[in-house]
MARNU-673317 format. One record per residue: residue in one letter; x, y, z of N, C-alpha, C, O in turn. Coordinates in steps of 0.05 Angstrom, whole numbers, plus 32768, in hexadecimal, padded with zeros to 4 digits. Example, Ala and Ser with C-alpha at 12.3 -4.5 7.8 and 13.67 -1.06 7.14 Angstrom:
2
A:8108:7F8E:809C:80F6:7FA6:809C:8108:7FBE:809C:811D:7FBE:80A9
S:8101:7FD3:808E:8111:7FEB:808F:8102:8001:809D:810C:8017:80A1
***
This chain:
163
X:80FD:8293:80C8:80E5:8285:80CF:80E7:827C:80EC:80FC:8271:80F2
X:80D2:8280:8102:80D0:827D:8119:80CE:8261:8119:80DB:8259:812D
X:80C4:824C:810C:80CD:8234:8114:80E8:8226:8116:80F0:8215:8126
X:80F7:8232:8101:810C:8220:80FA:8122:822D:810E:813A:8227:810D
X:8116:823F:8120:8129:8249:8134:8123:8241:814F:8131:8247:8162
X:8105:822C:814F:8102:8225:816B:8112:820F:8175:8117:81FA:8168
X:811C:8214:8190:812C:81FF:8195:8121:81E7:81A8:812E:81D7:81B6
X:8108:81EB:81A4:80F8:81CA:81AB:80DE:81CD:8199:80CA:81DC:8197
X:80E7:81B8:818C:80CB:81B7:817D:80B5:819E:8181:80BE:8188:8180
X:80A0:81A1:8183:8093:8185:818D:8078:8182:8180:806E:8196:8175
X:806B:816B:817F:8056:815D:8166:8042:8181:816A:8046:818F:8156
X:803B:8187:8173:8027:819D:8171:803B:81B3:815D:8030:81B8:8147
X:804F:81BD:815F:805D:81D1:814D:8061:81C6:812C:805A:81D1:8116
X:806A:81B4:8130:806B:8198:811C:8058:8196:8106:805E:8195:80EF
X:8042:8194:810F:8026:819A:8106:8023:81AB:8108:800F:81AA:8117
X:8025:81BB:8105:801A:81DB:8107:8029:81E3:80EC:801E:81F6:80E0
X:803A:81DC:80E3:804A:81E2:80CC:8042:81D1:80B4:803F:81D8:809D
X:803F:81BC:80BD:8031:81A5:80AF:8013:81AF:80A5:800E:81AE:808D
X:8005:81B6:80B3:7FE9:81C5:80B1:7FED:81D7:8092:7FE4:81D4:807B
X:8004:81F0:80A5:8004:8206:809D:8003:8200:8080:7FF3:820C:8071
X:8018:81EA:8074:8027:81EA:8057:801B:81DB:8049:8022:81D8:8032
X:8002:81CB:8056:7FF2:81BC:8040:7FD3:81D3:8041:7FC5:81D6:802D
X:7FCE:81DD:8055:7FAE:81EF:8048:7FBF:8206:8038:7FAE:8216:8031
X:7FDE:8210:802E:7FDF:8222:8023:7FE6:821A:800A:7FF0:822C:7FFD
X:7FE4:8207:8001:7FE6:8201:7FEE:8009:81F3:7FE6:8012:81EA:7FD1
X:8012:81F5:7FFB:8033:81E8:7FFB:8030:81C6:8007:8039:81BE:801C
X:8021:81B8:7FF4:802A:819F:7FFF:8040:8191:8008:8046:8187:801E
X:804E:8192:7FF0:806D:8190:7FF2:807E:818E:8002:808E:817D:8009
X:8073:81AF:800E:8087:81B3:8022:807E:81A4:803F:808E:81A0:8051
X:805C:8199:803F:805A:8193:8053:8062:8175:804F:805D:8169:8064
X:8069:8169:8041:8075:814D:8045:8090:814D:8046:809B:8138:804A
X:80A1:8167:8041:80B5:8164:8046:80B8:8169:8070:80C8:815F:807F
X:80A5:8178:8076:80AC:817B:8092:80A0:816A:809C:80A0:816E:80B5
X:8093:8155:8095:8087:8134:809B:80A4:8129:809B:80A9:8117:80AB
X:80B4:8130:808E:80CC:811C:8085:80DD:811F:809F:80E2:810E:80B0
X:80E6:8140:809F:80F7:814A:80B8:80EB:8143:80D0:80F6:8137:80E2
X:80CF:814D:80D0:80C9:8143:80E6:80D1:8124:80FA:80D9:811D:8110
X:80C7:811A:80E1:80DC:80FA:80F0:80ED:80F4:80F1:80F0:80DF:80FE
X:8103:8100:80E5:8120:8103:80DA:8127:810F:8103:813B:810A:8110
X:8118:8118:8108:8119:812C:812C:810D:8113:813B:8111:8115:8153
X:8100:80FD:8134:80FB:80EC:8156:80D9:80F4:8154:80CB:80E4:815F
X:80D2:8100:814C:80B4:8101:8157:809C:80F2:8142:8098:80F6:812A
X:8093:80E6:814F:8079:80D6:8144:8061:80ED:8141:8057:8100:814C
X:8060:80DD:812A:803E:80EB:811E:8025:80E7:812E:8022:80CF:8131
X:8013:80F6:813A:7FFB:80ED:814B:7FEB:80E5:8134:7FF7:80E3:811F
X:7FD2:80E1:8135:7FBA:80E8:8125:7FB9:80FE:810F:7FB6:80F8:80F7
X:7FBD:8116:8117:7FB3:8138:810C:7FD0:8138:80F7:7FD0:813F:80DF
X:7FDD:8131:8100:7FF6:812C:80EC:7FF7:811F:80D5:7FF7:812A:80BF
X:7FF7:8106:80D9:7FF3:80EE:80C7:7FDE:80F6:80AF:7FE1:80F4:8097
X:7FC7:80FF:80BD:7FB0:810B:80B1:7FB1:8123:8099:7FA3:8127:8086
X:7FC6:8131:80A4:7FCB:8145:8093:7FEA:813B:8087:7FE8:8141:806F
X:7FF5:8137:8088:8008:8131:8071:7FFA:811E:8060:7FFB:8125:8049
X:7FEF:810C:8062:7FE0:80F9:8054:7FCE:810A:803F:7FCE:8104:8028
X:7FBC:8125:804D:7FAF:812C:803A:7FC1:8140:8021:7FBB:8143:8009
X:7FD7:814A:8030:7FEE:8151:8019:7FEF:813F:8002:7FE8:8143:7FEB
X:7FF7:812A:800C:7FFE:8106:7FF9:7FE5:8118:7FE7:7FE9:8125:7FD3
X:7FD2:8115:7FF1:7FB3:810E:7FDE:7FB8:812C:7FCC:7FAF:812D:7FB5
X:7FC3:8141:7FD6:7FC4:815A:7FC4:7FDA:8150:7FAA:7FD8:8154:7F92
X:7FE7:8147:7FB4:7FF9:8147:7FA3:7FF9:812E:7F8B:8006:812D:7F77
X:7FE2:8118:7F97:7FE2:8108:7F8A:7FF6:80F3:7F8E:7FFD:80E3:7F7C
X:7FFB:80F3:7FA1:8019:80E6:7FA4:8014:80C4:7FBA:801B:80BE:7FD0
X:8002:80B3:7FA1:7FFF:8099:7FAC:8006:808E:7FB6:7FFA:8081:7FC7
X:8028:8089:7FAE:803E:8077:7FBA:803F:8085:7FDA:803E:807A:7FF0
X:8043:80A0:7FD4:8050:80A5:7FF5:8036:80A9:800D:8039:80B0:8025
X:801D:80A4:7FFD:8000:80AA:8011:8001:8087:8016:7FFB:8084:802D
X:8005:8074:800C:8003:805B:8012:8016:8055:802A:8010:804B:8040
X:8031:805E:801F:8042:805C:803A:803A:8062:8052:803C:8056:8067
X:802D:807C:804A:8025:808D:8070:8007:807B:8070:7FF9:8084:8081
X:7FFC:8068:8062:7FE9:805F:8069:7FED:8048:8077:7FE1:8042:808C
X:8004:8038:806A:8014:801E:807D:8015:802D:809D:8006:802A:80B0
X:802B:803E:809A:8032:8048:80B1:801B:8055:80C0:8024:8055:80D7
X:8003:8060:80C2:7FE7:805B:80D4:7FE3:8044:80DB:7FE1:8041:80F3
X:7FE2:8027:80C8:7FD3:800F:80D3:7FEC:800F:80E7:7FE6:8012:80FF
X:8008:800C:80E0:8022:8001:80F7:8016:8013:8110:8019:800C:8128
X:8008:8029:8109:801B:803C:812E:7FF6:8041:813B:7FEE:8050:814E
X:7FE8:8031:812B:7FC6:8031:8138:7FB6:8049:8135:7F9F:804C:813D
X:7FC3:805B:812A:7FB6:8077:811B:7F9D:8074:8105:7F8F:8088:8100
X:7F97:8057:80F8:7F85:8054:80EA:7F72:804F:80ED:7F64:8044:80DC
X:7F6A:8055:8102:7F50:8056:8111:7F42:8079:8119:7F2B:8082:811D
X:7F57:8082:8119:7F49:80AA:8118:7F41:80AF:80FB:7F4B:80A6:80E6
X:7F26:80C4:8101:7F20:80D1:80F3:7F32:80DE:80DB:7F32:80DD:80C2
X:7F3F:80E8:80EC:7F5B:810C:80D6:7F5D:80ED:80C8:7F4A:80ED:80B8
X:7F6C:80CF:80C7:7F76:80BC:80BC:7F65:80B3:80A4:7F67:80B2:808B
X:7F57:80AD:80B3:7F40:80A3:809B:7F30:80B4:8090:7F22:80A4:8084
X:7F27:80CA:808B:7F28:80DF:807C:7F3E:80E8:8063:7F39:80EF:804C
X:7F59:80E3:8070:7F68:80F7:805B:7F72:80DD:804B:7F7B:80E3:8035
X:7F73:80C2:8051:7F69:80A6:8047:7F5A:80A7:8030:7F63:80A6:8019
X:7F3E:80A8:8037:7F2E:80B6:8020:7F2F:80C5:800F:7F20:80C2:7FFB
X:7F3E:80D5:800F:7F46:80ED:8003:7F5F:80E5:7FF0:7F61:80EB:7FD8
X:7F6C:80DA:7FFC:7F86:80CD:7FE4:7F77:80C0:7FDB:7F6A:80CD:7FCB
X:7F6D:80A4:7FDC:7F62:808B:7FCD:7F4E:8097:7FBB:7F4E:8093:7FA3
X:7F40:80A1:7FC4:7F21:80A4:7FB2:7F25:80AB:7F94:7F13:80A6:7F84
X:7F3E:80B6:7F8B:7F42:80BD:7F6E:7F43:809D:7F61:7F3D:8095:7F4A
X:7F4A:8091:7F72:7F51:8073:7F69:7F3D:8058:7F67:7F41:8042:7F5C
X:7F2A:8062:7F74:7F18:804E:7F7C:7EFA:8042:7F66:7EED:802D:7F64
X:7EFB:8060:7F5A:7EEB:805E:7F50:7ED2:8051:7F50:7ECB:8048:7F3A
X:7EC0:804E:7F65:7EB1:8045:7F74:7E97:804E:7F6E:7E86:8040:7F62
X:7E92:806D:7F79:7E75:8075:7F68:7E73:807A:7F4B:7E86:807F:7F3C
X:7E61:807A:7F46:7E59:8088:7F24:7E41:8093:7F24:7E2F:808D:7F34
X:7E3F:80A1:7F17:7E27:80B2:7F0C:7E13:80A2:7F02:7E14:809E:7EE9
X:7DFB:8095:7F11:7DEC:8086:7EFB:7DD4:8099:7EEF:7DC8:80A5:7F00
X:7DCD:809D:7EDA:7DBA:80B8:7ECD:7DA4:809A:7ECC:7DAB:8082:7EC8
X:7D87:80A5:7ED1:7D74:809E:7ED8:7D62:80B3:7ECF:7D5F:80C9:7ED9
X:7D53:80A1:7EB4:7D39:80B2:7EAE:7D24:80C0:7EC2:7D1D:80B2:7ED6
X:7D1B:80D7:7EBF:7D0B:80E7:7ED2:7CF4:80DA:7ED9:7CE7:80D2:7EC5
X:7CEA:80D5:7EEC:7CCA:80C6:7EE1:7CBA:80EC:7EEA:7CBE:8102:7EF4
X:7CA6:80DB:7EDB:7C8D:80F2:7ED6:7C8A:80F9:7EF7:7C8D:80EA:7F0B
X:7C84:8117:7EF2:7C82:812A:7F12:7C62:8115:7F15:7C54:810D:7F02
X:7C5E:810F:7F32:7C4C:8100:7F3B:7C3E:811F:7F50:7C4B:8130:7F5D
X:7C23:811D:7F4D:7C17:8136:7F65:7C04:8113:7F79:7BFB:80FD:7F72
X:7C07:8127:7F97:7BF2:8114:7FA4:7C05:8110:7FBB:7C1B:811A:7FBE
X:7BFB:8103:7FC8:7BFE:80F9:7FEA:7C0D:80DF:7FE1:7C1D:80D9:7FF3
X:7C0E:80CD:7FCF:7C26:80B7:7FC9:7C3B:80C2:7FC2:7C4D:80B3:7FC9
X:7C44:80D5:7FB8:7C63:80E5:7FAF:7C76:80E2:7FBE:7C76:80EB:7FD5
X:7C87:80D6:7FB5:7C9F:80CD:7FC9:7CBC:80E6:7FC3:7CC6:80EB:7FAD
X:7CC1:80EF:7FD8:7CD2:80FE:7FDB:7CEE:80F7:7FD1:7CF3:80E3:7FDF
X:7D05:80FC:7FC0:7D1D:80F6:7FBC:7D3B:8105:7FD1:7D3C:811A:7FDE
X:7D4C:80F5:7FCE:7D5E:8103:7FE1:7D74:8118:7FCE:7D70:8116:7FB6
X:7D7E:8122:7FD2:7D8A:8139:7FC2:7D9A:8125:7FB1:7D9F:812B:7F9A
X:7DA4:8109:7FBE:7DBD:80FA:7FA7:7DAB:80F1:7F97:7DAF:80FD:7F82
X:7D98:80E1:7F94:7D87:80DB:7F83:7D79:80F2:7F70:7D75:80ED:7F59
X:7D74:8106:7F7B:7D66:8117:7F68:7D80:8125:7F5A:7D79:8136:7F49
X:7D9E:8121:7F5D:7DAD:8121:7F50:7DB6:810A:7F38:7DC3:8110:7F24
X:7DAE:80F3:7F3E:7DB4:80E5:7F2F:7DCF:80D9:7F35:7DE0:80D8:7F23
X:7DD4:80D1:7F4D:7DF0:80CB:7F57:7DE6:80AD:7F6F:7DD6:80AC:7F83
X:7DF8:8098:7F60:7DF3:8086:7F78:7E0A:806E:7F71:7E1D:8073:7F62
X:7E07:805D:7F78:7E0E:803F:7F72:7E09:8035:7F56:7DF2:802F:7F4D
X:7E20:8032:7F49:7E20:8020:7F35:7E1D:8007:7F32:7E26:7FFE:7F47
X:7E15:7FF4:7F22:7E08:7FD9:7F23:7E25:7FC4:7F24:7E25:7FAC:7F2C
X:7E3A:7FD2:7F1B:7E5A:7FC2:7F29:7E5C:7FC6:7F38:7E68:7FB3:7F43
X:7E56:7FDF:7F51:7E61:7FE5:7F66:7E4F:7FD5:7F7F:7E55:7FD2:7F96
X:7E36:7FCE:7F6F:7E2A:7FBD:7F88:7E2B:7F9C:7F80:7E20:7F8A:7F8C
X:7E38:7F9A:7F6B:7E3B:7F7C:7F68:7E58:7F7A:7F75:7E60:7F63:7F76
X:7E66:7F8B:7F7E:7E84:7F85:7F86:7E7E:7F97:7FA3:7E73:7FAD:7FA4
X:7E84:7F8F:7FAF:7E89:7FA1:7FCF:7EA2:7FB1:7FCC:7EB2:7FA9:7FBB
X:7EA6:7FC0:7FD5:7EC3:7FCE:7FD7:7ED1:7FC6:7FF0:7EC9:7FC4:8007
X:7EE6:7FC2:7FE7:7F01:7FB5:7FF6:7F19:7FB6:7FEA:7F1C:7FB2:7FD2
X:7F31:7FBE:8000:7F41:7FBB:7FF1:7F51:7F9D:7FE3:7F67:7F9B:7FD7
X:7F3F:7F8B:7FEA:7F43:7F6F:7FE1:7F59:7F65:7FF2:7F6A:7F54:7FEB
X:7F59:7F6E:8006:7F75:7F5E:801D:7F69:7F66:803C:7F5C:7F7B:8041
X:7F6C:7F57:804B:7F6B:7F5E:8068:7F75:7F6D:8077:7F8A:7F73:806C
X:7F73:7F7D:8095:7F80:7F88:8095:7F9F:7F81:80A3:7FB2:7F8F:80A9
X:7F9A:7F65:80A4:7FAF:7F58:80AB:7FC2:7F56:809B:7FD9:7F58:80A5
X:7FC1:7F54:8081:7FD1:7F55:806D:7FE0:7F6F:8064:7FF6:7F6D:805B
X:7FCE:7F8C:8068:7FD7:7FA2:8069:7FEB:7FA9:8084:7FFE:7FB9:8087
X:7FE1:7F9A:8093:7FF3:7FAC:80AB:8011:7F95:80B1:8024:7F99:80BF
X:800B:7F7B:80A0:8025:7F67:80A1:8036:7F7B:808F:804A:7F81:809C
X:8037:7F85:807C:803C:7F96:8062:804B:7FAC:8068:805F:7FB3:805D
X:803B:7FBC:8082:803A:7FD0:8080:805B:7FCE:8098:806F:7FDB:8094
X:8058:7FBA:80AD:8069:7FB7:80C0:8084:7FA7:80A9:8099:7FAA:80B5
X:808A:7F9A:8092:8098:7F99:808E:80AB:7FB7:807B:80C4:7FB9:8077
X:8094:7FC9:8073:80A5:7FDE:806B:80A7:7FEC:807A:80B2:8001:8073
X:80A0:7FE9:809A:80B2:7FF5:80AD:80C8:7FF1:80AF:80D6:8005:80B4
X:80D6:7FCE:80AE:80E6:7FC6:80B5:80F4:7FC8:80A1:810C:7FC5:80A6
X:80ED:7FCD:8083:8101:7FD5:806B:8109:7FED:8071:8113:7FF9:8084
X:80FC:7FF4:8050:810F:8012:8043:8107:8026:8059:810F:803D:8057
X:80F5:801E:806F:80E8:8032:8079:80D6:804A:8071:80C9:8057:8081
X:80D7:804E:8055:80C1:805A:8043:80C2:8075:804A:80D8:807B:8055
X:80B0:808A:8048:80A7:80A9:8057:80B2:80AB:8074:80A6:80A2:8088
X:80C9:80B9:8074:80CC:80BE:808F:80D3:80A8:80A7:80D4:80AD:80BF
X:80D8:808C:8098:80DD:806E:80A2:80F4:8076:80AD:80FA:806C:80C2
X:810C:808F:809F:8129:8084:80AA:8133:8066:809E:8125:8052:8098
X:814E:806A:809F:815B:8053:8098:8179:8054:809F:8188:8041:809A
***
């Protein structure tokens, strides 16, 4: 394998492997070269974080997508897109947030008052009557996440923390 024979490897090659092993269906392997990778000195940018994270979310793997989610708030990555996307993508099995509300049809109306529907509504998909009596949050600040997140830096070091 032409990577494991380069003798400088840097965040762009890094990711490029990382890429490679989570769109082919090898998550696994791409959190294990999340692991090495830092095990070598090099920090995750954005595009990184983003994609091992969305591995986490293939794999289902909560505990270790939370870690790399600490470690975004610590290193200010939680503010990109690739971050908060592949964010979404782990959490959302969990959140349970939308629901399906089924809503009787009303009678087809003809005339110049007919109000047009948007494709989610004429699906029958919206806000449930808990989901707008409760806001979504994760019920802590983000002060509290990123105090959290900087002390499991300073522990077990977690994914790729080193120790």
């Amino acid at each position: 394998m032409v990577f494991r024979r380069m003798k400088t490897k840097n965040i762009v090659s890094w990711t490029a492997m990382l890429v490679g092993y989570g769109q082919n269906g090898c998550s696994e392997e791409a959190v294990r070269t999340y692991c090495e990778m830092q095990k070598h000195g090099i920090e995750p940018d954005d595009f990184t974080l983003g994609s091992v994270i969305s591995s986490c979310a293939n794999l289902a793997s909560l505990e270790e997508g939370t870690q790399l989610h600490c470690r975004a708030i610590v290193s200010g990555l939680i503010s990109f897109i690739t971050v908060s996307n592949a964010l979404v993508t782990l959490y959302e099995p969990y959140l349970g947030t939308y629901q399906s509300v089924r809503r009787p049809k009303a009678p087809a109306r003809h005339g110049a008052g007919r109000q047009r529907r948007s494709p989610v509504q004429s699906q029958g998909i919206g806000w449930s009557e808990e989901s707008q009596r409760k806001p979504m949050s994760w019920g802590e600040s983000e002060e509290v996440w990123r105090s959290r997140a900087q002390e499991k830096a300073r522990g077990s070091g977690g994914i790729g923390g080193g120790s």
